[in-house]
Backbone and ligand atoms as CSV (ligand in chain L), in Angstrom:
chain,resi,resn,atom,element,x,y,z
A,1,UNK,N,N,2.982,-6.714,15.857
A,1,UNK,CA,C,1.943,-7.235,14.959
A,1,UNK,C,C,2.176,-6.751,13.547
A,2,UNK,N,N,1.277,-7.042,12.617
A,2,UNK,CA,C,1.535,-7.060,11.528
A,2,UNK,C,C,1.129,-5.205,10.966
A,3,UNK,N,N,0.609,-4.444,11.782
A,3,UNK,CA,C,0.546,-3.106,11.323
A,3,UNK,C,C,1.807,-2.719,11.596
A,4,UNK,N,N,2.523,-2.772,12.985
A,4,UNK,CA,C,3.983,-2.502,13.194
A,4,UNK,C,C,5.217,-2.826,12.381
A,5,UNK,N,N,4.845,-3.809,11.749
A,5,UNK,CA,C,6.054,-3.996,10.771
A,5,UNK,C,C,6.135,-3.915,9.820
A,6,UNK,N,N,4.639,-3.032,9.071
A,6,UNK,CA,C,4.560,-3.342,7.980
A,6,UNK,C,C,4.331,-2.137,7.624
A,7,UNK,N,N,4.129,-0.657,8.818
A,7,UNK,CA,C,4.377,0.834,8.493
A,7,UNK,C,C,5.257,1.471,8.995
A,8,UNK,N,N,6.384,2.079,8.225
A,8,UNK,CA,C,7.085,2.716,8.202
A,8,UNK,C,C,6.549,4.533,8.937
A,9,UNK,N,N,7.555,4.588,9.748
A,9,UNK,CA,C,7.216,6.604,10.247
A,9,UNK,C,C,8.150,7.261,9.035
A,10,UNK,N,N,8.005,8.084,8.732
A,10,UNK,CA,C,9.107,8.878,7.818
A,10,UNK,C,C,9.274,10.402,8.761
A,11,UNK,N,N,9.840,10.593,8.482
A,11,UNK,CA,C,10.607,12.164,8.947
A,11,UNK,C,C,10.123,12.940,9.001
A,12,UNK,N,N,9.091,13.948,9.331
A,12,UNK,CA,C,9.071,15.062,8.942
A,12,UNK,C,C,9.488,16.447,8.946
A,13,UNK,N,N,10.343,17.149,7.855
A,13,UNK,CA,C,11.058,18.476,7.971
A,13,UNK,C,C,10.632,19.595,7.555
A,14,UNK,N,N,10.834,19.967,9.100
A,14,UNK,CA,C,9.876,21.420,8.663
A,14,UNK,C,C,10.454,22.872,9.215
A,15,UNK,N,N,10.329,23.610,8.820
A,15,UNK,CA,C,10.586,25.039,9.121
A,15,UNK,C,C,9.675,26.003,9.231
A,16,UNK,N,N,9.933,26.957,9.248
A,16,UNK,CA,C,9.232,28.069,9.306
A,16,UNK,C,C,8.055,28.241,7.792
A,17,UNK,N,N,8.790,27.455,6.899
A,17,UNK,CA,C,7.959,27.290,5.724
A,17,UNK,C,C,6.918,26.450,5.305
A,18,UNK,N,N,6.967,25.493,6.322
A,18,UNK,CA,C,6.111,24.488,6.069
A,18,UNK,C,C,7.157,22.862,6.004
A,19,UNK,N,N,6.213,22.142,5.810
A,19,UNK,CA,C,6.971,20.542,5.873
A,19,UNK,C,C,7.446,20.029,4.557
A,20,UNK,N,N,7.736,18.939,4.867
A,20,UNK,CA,C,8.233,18.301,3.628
A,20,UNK,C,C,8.864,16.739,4.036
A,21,UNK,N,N,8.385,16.020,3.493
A,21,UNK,CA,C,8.925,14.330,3.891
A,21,UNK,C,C,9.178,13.754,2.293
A,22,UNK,N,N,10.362,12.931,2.490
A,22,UNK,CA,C,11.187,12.872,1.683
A,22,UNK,C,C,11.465,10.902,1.509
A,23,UNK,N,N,11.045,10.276,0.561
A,23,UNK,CA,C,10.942,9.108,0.424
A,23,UNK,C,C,12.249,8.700,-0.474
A,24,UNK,N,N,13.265,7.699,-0.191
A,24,UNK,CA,C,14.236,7.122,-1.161
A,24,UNK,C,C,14.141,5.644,-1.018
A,25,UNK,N,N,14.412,5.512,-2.655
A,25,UNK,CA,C,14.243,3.937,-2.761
A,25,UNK,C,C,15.466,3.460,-2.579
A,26,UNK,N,N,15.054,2.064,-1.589
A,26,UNK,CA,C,16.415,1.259,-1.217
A,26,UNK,C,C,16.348,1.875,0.433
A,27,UNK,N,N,16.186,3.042,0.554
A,27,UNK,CA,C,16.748,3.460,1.874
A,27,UNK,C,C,15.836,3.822,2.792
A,28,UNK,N,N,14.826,4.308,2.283
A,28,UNK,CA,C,13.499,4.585,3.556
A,28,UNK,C,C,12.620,3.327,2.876
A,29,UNK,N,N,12.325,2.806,1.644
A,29,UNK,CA,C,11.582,1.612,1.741
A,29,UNK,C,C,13.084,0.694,1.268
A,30,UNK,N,N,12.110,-0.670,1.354
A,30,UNK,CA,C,13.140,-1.527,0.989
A,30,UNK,C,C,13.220,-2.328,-0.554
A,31,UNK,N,N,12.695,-1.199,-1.294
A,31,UNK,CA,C,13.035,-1.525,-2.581
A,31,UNK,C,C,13.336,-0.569,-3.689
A,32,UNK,N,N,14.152,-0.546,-4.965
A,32,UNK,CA,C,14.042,0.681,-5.562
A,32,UNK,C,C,12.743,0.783,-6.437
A,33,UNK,N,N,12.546,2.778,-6.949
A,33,UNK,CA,C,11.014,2.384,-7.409
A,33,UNK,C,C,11.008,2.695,-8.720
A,34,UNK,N,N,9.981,1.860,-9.325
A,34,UNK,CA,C,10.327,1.797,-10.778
A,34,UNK,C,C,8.647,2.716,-11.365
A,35,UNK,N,N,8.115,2.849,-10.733
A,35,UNK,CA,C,6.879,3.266,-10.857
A,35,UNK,C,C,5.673,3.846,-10.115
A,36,UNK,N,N,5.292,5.191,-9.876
A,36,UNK,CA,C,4.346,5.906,-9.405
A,36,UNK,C,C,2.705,5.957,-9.630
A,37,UNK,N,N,2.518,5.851,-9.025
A,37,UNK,CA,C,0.732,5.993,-9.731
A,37,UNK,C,C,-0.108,6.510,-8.049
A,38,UNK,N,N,-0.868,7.333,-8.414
A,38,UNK,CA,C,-1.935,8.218,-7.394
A,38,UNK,C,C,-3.453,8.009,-7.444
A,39,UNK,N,N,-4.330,7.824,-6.452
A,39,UNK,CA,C,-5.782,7.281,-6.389
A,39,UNK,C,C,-5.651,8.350,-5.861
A,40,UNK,N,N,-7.430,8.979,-6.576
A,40,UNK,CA,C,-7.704,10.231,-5.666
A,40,UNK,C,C,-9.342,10.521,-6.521
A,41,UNK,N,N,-9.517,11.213,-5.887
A,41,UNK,CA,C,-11.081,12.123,-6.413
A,41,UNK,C,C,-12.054,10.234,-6.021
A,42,UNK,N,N,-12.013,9.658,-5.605
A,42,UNK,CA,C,-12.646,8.055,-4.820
A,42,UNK,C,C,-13.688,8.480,-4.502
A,43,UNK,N,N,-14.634,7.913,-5.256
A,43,UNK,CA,C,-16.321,8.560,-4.878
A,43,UNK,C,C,-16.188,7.482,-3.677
A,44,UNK,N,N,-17.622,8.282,-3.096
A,44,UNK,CA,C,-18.007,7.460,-1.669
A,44,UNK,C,C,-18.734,6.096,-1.837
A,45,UNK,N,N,-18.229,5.415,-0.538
A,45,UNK,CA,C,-18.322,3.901,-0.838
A,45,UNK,C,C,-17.452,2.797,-1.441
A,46,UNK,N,N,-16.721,3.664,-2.218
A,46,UNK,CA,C,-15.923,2.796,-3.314
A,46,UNK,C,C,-14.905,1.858,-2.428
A,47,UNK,N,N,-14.705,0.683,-2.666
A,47,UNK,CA,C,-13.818,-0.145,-2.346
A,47,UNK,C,C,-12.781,-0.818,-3.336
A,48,UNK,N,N,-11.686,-0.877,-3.273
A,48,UNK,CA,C,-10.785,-1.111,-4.763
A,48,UNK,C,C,-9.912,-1.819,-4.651
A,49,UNK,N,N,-8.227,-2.542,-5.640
A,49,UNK,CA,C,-7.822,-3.190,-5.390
A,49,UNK,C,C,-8.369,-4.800,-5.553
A,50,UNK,N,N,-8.503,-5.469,-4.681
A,50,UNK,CA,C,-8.837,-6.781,-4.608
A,50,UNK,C,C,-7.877,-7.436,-5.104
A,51,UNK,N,N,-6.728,-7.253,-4.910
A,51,UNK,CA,C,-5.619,-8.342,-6.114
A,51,UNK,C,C,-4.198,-8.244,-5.012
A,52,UNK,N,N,-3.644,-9.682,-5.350
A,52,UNK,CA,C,-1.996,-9.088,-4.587
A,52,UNK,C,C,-1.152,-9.298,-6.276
A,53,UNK,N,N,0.172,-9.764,-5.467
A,53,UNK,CA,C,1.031,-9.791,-6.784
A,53,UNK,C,C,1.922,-11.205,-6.927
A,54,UNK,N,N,2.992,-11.258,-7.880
A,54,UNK,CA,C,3.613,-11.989,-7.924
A,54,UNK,C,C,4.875,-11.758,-7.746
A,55,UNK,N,N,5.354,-10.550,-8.345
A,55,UNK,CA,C,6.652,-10.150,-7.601
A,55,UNK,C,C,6.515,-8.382,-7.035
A,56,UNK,N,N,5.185,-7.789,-7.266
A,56,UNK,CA,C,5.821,-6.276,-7.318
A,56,UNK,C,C,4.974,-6.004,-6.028
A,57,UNK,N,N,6.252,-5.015,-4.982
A,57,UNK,CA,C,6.437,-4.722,-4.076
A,57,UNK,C,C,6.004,-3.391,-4.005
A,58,UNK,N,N,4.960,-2.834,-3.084
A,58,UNK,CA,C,4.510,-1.581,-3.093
A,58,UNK,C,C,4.543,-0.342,-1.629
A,59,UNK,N,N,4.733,0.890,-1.777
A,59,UNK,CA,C,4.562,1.607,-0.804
A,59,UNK,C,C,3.567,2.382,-1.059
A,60,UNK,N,N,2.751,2.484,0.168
A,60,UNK,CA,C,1.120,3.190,-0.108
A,60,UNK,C,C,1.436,4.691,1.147
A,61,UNK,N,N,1.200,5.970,0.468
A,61,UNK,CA,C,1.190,6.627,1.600
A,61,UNK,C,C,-0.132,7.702,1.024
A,62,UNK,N,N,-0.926,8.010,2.545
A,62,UNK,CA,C,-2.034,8.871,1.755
A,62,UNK,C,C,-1.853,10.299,2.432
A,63,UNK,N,N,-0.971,11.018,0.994
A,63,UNK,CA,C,-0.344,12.207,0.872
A,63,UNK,C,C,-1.257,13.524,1.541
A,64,UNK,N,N,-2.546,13.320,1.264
A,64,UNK,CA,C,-3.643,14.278,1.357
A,64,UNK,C,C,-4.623,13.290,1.998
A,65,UNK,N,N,-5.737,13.664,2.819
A,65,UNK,CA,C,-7.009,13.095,3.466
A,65,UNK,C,C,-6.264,11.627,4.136
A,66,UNK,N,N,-7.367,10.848,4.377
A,66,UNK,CA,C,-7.444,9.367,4.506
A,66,UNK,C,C,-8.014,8.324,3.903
A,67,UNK,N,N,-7.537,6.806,3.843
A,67,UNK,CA,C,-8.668,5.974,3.572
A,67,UNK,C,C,-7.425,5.009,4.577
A,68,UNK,N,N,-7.996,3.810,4.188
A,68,UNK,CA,C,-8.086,2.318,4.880
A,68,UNK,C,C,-7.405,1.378,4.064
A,69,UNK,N,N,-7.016,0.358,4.529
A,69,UNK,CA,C,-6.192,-0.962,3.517
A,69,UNK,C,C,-6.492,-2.070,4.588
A,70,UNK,N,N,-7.116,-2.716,3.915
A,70,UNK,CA,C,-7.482,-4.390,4.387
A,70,UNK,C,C,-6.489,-4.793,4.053
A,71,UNK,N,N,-5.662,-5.795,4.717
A,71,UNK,CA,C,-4.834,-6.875,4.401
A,71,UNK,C,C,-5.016,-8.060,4.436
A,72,UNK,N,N,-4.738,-9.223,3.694
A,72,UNK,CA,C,-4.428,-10.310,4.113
A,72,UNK,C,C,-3.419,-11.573,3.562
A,73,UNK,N,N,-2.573,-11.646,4.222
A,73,UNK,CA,C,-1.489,-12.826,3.717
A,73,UNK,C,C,-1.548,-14.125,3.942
A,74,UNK,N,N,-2.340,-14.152,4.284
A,74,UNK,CA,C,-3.464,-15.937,4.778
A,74,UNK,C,C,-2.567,-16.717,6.232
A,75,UNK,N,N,-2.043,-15.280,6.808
A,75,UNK,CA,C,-1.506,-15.538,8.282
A,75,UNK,C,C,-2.199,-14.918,9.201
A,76,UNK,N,N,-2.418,-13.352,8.431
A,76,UNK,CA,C,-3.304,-12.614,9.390
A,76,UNK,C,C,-3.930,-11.685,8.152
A,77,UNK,N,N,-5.025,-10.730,9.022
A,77,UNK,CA,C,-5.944,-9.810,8.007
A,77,UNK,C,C,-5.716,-8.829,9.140
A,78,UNK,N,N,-5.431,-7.637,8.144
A,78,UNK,CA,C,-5.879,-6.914,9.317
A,78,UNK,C,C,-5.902,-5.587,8.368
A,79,UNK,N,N,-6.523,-4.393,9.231
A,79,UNK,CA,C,-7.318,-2.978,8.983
A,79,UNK,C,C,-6.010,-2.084,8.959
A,80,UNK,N,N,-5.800,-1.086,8.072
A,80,UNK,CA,C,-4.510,0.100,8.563
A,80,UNK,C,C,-5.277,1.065,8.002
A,81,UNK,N,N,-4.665,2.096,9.036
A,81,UNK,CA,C,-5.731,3.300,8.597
A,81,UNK,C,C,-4.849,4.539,8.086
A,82,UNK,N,N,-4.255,4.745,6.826
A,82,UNK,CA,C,-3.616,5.600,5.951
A,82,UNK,C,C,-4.235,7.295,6.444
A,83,UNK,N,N,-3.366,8.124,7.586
A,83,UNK,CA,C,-4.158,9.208,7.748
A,83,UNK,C,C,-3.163,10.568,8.241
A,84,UNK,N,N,-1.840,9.878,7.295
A,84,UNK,CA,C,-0.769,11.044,7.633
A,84,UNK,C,C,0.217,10.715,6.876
A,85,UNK,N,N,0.665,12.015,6.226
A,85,UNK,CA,C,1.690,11.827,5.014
A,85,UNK,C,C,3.078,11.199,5.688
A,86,UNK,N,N,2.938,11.082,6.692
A,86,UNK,CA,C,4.305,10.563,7.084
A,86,UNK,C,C,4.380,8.946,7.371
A,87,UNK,N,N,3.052,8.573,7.594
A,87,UNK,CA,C,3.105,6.943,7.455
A,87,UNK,C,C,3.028,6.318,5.858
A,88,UNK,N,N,4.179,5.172,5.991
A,88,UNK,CA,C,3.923,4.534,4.660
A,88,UNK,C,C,3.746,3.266,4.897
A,89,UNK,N,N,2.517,2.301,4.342
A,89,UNK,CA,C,2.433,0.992,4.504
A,89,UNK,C,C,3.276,-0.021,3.454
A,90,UNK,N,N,4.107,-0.496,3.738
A,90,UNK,CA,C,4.933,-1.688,2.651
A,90,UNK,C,C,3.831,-3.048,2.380
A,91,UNK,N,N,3.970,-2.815,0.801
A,91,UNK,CA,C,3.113,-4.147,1.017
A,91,UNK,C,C,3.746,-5.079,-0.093
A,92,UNK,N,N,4.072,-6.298,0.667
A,92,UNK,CA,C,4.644,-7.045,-0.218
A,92,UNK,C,C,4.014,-7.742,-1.015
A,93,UNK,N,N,4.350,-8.678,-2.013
A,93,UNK,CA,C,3.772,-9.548,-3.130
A,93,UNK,C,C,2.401,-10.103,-2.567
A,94,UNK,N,N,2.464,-11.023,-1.931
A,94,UNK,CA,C,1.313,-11.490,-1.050
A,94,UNK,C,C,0.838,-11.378,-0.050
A,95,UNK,N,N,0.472,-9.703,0.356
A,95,UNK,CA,C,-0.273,-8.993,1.035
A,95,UNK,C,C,-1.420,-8.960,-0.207
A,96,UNK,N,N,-2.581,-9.501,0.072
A,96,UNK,CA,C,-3.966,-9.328,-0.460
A,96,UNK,C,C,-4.206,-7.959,-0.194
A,97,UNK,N,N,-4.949,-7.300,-1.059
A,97,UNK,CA,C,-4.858,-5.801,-0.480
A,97,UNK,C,C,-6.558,-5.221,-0.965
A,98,UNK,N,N,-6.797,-4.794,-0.126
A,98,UNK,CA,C,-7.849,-3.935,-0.533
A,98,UNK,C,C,-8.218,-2.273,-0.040
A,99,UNK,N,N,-8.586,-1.358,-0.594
A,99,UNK,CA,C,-8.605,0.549,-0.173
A,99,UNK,C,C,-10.204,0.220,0.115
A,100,UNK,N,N,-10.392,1.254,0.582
A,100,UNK,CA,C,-11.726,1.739,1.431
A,100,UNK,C,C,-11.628,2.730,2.180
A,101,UNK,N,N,-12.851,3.382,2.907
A,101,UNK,CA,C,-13.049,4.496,3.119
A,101,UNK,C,C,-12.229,5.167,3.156
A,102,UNK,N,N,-12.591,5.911,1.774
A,102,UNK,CA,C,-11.586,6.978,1.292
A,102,UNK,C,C,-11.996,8.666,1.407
A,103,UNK,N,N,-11.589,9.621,2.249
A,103,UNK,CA,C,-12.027,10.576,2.355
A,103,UNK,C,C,-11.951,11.297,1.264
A,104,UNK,N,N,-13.492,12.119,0.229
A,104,UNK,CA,C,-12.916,13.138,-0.348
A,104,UNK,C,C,-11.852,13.920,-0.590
A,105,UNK,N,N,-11.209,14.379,-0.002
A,105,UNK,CA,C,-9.485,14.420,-0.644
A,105,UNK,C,C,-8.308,13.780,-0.244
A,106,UNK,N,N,-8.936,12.355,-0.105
A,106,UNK,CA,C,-7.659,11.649,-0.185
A,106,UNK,C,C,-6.998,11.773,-1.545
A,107,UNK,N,N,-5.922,11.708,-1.234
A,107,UNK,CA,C,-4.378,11.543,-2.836
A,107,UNK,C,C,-4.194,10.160,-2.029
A,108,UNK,N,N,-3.825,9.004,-2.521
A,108,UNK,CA,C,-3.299,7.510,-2.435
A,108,UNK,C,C,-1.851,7.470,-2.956
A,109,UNK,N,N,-1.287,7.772,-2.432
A,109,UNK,CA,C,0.466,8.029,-3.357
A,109,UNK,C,C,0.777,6.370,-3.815
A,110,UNK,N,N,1.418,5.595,-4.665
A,110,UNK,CA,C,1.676,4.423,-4.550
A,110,UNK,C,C,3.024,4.323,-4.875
A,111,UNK,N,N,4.165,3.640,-4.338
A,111,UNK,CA,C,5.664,3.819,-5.204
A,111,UNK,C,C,5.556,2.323,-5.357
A,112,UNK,N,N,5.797,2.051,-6.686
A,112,UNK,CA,C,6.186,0.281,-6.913
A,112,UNK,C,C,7.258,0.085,-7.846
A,113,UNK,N,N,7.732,-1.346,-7.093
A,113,UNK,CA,C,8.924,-1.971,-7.440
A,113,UNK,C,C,9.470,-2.613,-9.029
A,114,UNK,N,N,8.015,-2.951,-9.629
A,114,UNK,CA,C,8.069,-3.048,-11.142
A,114,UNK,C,C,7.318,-2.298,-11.827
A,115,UNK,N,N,7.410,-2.267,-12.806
A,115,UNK,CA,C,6.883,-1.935,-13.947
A,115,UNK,C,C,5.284,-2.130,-14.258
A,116,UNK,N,N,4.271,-1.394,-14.406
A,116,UNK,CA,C,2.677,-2.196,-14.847
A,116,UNK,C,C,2.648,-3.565,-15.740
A,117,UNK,N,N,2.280,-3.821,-15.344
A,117,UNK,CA,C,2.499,-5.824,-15.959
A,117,UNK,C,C,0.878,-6.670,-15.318
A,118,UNK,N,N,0.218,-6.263,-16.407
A,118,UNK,CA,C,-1.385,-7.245,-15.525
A,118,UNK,C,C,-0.686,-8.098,-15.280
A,119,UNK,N,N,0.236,-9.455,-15.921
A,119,UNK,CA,C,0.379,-10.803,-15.869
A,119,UNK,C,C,0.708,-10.624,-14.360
A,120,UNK,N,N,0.935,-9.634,-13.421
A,120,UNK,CA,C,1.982,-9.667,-12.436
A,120,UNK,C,C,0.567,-9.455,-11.341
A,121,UNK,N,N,-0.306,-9.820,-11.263
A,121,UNK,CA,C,-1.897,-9.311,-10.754
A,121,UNK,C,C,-2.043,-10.883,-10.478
A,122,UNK,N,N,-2.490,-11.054,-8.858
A,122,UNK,CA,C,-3.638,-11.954,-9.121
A,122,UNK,C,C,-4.725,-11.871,-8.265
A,123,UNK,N,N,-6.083,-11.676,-9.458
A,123,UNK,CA,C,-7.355,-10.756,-9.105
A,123,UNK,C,C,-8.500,-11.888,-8.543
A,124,UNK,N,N,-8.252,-13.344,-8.726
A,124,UNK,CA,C,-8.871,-14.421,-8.195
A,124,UNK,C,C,-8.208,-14.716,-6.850
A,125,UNK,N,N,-9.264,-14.913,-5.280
A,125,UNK,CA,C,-8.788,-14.924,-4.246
A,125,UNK,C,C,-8.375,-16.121,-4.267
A,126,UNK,N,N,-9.217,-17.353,-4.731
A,126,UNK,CA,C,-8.767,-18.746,-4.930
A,126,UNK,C,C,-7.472,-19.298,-5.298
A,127,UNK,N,N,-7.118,-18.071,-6.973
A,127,UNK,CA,C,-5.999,-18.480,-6.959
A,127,UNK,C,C,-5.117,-17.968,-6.209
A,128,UNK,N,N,-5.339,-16.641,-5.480
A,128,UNK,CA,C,-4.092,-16.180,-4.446
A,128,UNK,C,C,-4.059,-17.148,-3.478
A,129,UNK,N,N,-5.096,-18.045,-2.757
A,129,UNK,CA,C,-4.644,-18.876,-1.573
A,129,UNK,C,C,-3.751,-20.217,-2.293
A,130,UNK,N,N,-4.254,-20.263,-3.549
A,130,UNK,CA,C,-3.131,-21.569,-4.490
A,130,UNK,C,C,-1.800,-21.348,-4.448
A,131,UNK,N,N,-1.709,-20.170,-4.649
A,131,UNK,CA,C,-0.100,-19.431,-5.019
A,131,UNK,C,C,0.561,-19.592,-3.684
A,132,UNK,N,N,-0.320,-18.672,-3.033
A,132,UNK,CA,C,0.713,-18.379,-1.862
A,132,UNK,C,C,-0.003,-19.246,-0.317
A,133,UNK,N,N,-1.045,-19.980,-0.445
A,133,UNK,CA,C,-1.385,-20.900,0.543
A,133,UNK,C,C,-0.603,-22.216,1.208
A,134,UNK,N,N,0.293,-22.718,0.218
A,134,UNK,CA,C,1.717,-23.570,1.077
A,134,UNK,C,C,1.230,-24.569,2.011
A,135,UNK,N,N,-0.413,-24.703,1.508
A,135,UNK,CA,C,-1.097,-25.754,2.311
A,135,UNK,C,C,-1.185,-25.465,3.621
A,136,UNK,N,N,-1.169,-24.410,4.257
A,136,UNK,CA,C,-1.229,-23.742,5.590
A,136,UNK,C,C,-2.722,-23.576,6.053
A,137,UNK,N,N,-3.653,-23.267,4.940
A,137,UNK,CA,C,-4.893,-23.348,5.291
A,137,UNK,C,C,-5.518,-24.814,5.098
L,1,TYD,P1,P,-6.892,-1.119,-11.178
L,1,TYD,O1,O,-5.878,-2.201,-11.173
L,1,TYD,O2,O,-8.290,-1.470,-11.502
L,1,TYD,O3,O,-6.870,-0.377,-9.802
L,1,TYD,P2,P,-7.199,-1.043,-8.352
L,1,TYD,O4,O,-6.321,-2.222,-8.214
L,1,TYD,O5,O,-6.888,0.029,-7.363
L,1,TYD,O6,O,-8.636,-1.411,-8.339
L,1,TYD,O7,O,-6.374,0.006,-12.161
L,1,TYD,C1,C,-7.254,0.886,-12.827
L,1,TYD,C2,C,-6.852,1.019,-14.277
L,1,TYD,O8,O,-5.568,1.617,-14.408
L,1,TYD,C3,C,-6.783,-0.306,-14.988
L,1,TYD,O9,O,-7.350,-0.130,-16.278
L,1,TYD,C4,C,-5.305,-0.595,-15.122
L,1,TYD,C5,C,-4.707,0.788,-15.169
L,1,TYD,N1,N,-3.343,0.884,-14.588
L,1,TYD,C6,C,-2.266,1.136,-15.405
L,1,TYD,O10,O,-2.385,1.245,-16.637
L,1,TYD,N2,N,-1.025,1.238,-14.857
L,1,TYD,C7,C,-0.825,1.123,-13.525
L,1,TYD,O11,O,0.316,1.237,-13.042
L,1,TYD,C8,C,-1.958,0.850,-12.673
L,1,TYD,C9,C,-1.798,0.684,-11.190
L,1,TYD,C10,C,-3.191,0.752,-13.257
């Protein structure tokens, strides 16, 4: 299903010192990363996101605590529950995406494939089923 193929396990290495998991672009995800950005301190309730993309390709891992990611690619929707630094969810261009219940110390790690570019956002659901709907619905 679509949680299985769409989260990655990563490694975890650990010693006597503690762990450590180790992300490379191209090789543990399938794109290189051009850009980092972190959600965290998420008051309660908050729900965020609401937008997919046009070309930029993202890895979501929640480094610290938990929250949630709604999906939907207008094939399927479905719930993933972000709750170990070693899972990473890939989400491509038109994965609709939305965060939610986010535990007080969740960190939201994000690695993406381009550059910040609003034009590269699309925050209307209407127009995401235009874009990427292919007359399927
Ligand atoms: P926003 O897109 O609202 O976050 P979300 O999709 O999770 O709801 O981003 C919040 C603010 O941060 C917004 O003003 C745009 C800005 N921002 C950047 O400047 N660069 C970035 O890489 C990202 C992701 C956001």
């Amino acid at each position: 299903d679509i949680q299985q193929s769409k989260i990655i396990e990563i490694v975890e290495l650990g010693d006597e010192r503690g762990l450590l998991s180790v992300i490379e672009g191209n090789l543990t995800i399938p794109f290189d990363v051009k850009r980092v950005f972190y959600i965290y301190g998420t008051k309660e309730g908050i729900r965020r996101g609401f937008h997919a993309h046009y070309k930029t390709r993202q890895a979501l891992i929640s480094v610290s605590g938990s929250c949630k990611v709604y999906l939907d690619d207008l094939k399927r929707k479905d719930n993933v529950t972000l709750d170990s630094p070693k899972k990473i969810l890939i989400l491509e261009p038109n994965d609709w995406h939305e965060m939610y219940d986010f535990s007080p110390d969740c960190v939201l790690l994000v690695l993406a494939s381009h550059y910040y570019d609003p034009e590269d956002y699309i925050r209307d659901y209407d127009k995401f089923v235009e874009v990427y709907g292919n007359g399927i619905l």
